[in-house]
C-alpha positions as CSV (number, residue, x, y, z in Angstrom):
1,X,0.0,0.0,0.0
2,X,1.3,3.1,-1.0
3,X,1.5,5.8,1.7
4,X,0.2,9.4,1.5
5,X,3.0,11.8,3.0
6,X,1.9,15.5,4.1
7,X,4.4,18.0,2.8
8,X,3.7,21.6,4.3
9,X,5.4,24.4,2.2
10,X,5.9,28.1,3.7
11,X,2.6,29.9,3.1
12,X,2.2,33.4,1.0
13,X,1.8,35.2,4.5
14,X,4.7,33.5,6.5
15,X,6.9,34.3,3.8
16,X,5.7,38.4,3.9
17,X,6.0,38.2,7.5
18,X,9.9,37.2,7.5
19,X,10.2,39.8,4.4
20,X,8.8,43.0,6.7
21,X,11.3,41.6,9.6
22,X,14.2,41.6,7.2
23,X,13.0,44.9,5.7
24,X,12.8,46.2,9.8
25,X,16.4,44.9,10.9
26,X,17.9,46.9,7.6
27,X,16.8,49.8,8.2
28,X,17.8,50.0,11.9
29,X,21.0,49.1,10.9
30,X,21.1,51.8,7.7
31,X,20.3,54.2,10.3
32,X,22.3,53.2,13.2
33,X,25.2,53.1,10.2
34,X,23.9,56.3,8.7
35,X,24.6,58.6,11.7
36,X,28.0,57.0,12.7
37,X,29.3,57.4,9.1
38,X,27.5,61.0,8.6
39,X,29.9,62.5,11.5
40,X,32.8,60.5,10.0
41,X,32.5,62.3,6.4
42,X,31.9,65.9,8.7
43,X,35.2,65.3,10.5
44,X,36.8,63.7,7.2
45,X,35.8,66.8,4.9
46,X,37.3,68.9,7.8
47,X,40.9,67.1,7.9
48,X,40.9,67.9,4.3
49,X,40.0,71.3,4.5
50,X,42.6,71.4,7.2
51,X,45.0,69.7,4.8
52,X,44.2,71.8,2.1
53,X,44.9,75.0,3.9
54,X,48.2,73.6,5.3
55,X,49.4,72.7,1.4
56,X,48.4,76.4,-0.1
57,X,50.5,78.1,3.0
58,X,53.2,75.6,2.0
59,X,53.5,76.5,-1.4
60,X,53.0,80.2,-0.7
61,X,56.5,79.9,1.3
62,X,58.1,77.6,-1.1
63,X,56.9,79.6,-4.4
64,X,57.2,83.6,-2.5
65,X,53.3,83.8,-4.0
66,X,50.2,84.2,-1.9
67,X,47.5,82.1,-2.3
68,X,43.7,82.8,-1.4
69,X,40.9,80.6,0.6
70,X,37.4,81.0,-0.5
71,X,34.3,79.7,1.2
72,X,30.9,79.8,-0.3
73,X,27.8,78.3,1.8
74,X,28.3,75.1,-0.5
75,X,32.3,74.4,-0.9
76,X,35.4,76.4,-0.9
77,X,38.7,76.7,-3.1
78,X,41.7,78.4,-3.2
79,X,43.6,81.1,-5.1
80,X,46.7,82.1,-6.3
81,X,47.2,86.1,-6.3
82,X,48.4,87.4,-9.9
83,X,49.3,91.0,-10.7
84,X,45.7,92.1,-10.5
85,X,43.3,89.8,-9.0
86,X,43.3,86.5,-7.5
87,X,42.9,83.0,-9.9
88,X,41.3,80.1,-8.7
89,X,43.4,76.9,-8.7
90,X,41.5,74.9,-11.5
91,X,42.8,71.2,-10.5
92,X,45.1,69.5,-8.7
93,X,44.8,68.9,-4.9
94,X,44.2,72.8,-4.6
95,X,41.2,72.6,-7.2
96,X,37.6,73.9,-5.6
97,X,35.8,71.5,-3.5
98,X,32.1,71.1,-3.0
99,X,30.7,70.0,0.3
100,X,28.3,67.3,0.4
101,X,24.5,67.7,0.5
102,X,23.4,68.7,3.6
103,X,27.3,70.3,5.0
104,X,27.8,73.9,5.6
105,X,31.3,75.4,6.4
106,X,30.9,78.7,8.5
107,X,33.9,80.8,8.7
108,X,34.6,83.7,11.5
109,X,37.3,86.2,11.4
110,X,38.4,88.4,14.1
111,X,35.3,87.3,16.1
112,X,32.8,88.5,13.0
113,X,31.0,85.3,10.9
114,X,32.1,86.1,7.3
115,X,29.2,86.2,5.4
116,X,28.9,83.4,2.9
117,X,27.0,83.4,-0.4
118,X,26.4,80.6,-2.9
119,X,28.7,81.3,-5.3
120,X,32.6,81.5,-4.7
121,X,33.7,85.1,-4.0
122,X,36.4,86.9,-6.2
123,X,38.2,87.7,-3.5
124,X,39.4,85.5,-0.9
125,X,38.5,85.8,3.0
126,X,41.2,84.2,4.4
127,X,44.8,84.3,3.1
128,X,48.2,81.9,3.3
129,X,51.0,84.8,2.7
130,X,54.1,84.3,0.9
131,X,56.5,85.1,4.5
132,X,54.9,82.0,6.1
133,X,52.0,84.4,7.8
134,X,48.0,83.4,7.5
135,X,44.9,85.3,7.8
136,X,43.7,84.1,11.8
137,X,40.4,82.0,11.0
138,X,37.7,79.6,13.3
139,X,36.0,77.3,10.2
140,X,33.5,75.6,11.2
141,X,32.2,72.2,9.6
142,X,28.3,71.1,10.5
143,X,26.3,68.5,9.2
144,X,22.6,68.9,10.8
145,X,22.0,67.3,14.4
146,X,26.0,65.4,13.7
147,X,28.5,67.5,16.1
148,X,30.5,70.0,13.9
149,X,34.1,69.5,13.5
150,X,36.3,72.8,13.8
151,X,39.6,74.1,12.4
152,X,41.6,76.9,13.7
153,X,44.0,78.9,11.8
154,X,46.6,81.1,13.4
155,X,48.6,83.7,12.7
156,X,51.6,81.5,12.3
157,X,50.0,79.4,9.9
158,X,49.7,77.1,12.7
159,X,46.5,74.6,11.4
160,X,44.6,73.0,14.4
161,X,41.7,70.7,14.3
162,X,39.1,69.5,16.6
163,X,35.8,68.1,17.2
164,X,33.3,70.1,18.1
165,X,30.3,70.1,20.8
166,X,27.2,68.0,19.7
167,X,23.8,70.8,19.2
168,X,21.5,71.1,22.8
């Protein structure tokens, strides 16, 4: 006699069920991922910036030219000054830089926030000076709710770096 086996398959609405838990877990873990790596790309574009501003007062003192920092709301670049205005580096490490979506680099001079428009201005606000000196700066970089990341530049040319304090 031939004997009747019961196979039992997954049903239609076990398998959706598993699907939405799967669908759940990723994205707690996008998000939990999200945030860590957002405030590793603010503190990431900032040691660049930093970088960056180290290499222009470098090659100021090496090539007895100044060179030029501009910051607009949405990147920044750098400048070499020519006999009657300023040129912006076109490529290379010193070409302009655009922050991404959602960043914002504030700049404050002598204890006043440079104001910052979208475009990049002609001339510079901040300055890396052929005899080694730099235009004193306090950059900040901020990414929403992430805690900003801040660079200091002193009169020396002396280029600090730093977390900053997480928004109340």
């Amino acid at each position: 006699m031939a004997t009747l086996s019961h196979q039992r398959g997954v049903s239609l609405i076990e398998l959706l069920v598993a699907v939405a838990i799967l669908a759940a877990l990723y994205g707690a873990i996008t998000i939990a991922v999200d945030a860590a790596g957002g405030a590793r790309r603010v503190e990431r574009e900032g040691l660049r910036f930093a970088a960056l501003v180290r290499i222009a007062c470098e090659r100021a003192q090496v090539s007895g030219r100044d060179y030029g920092i501009h910051v607009a709301r949405g990147g920044y670049a750098f400048s070499i000054a020519g006999a009657q205005a300023w040129r912006l580096e076109a490529g290379g490490d010193l070409r302009p830089r655009e922050l991404a979506r959602g960043m914002t680099l504030a700049l404050e001079r002598e204890g006043t926030d440079a104001e910052l428009v979208e475009e990049l201005p002609a001339e510079p606000q901040a300055a890396c000076f052929a005899s080694g000196e730099l235009t004193p700066f306090a950059a900040t970089l901020s990414a929403g709710e992430l805690a900003p990341f801040e660079i200091d530049a002193a009169i020396d040319g002396t280029v600090t770096t730093r977390p900053g304090e997480p928004p109340a």
